[in-house]
N, C-alpha and C positions, 0 to 999 in steps of 0.2 A: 536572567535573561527575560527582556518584557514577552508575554504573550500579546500579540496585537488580535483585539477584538472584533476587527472593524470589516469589510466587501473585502472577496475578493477582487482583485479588479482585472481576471481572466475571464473571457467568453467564449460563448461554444465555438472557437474558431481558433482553428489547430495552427493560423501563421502566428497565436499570441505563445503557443511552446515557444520556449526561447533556446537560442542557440547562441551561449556567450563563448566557445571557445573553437577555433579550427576543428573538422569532424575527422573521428576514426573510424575504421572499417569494419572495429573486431569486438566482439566483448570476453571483457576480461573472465580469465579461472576462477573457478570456485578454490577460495585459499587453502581449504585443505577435504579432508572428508563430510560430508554434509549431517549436519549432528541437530537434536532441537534447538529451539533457539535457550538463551543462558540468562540466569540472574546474575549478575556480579556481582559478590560480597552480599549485603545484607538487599532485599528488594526497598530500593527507592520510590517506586512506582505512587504515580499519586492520583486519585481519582477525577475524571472530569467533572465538574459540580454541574453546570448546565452543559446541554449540548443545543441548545437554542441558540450559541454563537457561532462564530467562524472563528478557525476551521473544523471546529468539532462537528458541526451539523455536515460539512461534507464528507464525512469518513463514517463507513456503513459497515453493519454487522452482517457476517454471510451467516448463512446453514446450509451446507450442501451435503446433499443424498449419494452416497453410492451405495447400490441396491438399499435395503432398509435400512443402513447404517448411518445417521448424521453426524456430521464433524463443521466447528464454529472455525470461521475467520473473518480477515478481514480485508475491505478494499476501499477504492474510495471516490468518488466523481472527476474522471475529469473532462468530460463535457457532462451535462446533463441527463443524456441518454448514455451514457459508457464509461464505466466501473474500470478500474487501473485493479490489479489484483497479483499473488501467485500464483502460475502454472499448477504447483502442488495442491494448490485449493481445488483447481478445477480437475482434474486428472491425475490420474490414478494409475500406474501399467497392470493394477492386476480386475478393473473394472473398467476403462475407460474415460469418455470424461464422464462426469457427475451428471445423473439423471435429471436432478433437481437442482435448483439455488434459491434461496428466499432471500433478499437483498431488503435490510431498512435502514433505513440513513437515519443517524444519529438518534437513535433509540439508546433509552437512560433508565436504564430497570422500567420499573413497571409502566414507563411513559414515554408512550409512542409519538414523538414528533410530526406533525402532518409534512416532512420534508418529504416521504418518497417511500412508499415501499412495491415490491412487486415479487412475483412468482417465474421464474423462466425454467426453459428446457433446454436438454443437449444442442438444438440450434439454434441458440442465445448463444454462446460460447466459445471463445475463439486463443486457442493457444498454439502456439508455435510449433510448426512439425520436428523443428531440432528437438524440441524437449520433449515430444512421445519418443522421437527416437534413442533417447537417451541423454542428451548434452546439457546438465543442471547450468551452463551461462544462459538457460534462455528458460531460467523459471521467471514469466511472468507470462500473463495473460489477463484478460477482458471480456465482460460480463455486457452485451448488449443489451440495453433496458427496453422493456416492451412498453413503454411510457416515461416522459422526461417527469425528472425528479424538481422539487421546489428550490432543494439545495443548491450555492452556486458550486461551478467544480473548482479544483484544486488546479493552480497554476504549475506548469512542471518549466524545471528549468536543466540544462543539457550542462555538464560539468567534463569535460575529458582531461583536462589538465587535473593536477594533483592538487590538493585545500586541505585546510582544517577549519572548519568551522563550529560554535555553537549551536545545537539544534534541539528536535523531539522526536518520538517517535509515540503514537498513541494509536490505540486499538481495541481490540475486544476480546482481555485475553479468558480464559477460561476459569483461570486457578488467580491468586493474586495474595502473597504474604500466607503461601500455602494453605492457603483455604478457597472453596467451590463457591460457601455463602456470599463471600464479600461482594464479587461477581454478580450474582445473581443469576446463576447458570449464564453467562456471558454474555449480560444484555447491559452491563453498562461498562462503560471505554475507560481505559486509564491512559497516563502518558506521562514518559521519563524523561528530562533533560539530558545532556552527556557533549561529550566531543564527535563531532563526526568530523573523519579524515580519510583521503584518497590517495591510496600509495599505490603502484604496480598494476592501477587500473580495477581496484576493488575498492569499496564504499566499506569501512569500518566504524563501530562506534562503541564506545562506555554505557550503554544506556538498557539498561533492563527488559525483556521481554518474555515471556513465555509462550505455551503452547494458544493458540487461537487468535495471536495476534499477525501469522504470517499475513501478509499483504497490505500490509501496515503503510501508511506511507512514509517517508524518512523525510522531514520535512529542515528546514533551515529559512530564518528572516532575510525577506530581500531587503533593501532600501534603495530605489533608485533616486536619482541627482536629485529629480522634480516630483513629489510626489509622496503617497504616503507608505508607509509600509506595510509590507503581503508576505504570507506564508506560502513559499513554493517547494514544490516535491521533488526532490533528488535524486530519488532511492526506492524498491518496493522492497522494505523488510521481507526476507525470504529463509535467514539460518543463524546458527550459531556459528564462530568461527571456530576451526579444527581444535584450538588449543582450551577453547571454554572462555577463554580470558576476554568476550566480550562478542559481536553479533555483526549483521552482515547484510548485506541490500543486493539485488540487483541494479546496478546503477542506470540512471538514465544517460542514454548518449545515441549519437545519431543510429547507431543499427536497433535500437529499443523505439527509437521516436518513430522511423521508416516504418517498421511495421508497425507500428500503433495510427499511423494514416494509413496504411493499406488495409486496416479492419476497417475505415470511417466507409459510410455509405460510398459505392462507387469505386472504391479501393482497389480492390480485385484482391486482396490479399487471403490466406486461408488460415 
């Protein structure tokens, strides 16, 4: 599958979310018990070489704090000022949400890209009261930026009918072909090719991940009629599926999209 190098051609303007299929009301069950996320068979995973392009420079490495403890993830622009992420990145039920976030967009080991970085607190942070209250279909959540990022964001596109498509998934994961080094304590991104497919209202795919890369975005090549082609996000990597046999998204669809305007300035959302 080509990786296309080229603009996003999304702006910070929430009418370019698309909406290609009739909306539904509900989001789908987590397919079984919520487990790490899984390598399949041997790790395929393969390193970003630069993150100077698109879309790699849009997907950012977290560090979030709860009490003095940090743990890496990942999230990723989708407007400039506001991070697309998981719920479980920011919130915790036996801390709250996370004290801290350090947000750097496309950071590649030792080199720090000048696309965006920044420091927020507990009110930067906005996740779903279903998931404090328990309900894992609404792990995802958003990372307000205390200053807009250089990077462009990640175009997202709304799926509620069933697909299979070719895709990626790339992130910041921690570990990588069982080792910490490779990583570089999880400052640089890797990303796996696979199947991504939509059955029973859950986002599936073949495609390798580990621990640091929750928040990942699940990404798939558009191609429209007129025009060139863009990577748009599907999905925020969020688990393994019950069986091991392969990994799991929050999908995007109209009740993920609604609240992601009602966090925009003005929204009134919580």
């Amino acid at each position: 599958m080509k990786i296309h190098y080229g603009q996003s051609p999304v702006l910070a303007d929430p009418k370019s979310w698309q909406n290609d299929t009739p909306p539904t009301d509900t989001l789908p069950a987590p397919a079984g018990q919520v487990l790490p996320e899984s390598i399949i068979g041997p790790d395929n995973r393969e390193q970003v070489s630069s993150s100077m392009n698109f879309p790699w420079r849009s997907i950012c490495r977290l560090r979030m704090y709860f009490g003095s403890t940090p743990y890496i993830g990942t999230g990723f622009l989708i407007r400039q000022n506001l991070l697309l992420t998981a719920a479980h990145n920011l919130y915790k039920p036996a801390h709250g949400l996370s004290s801290k976030v350090i947000v750097l967009a496309g950071i590649n080991g030792g080199v720090t890209p000048n696309f965006g970085t920044c420091e927020v607190g507990k009110s930067f942070l906005r996740v779903p009261p279903e998931y404090r209250a328990g309900d894992k279909r609404w792990d995802f959540g958003v990372v307000v930026l205390n200053r807009p990022f250089a990077a462009p964001p990640l175009a997202l596109t709304k799926f509620n009918a069933n697909f299979t498509a070719p895709g990626i998934v790339s992130g910041y994961p921690k570990k990588v072909h069982n080792s910490e080094s490779l990583t570089q304590n999880g400052t640089t991104q890797w990303f796996h090719r696979g199947t991504i497919s939509r059955s029973t209202g859950n986002l599936f795919y073949n495609i390798d991940t580990s621990k640091g890369q929750s928040g990942a975005p699940v990404l798939v090549e558009r191609i429209p009629a007129n025009g060139s082609p863009y990577w748009s996000a599907v999905g925020v990597h969020v688990r393994s599926s019950s069986n091991g046999s392969g990994n799991e998204a929050t999908v995007i669809n109209n009740v993920v999209l609604d609240r992601l305007k009602s966090w925009l300035p003005g929204g009134g959302g919580s």
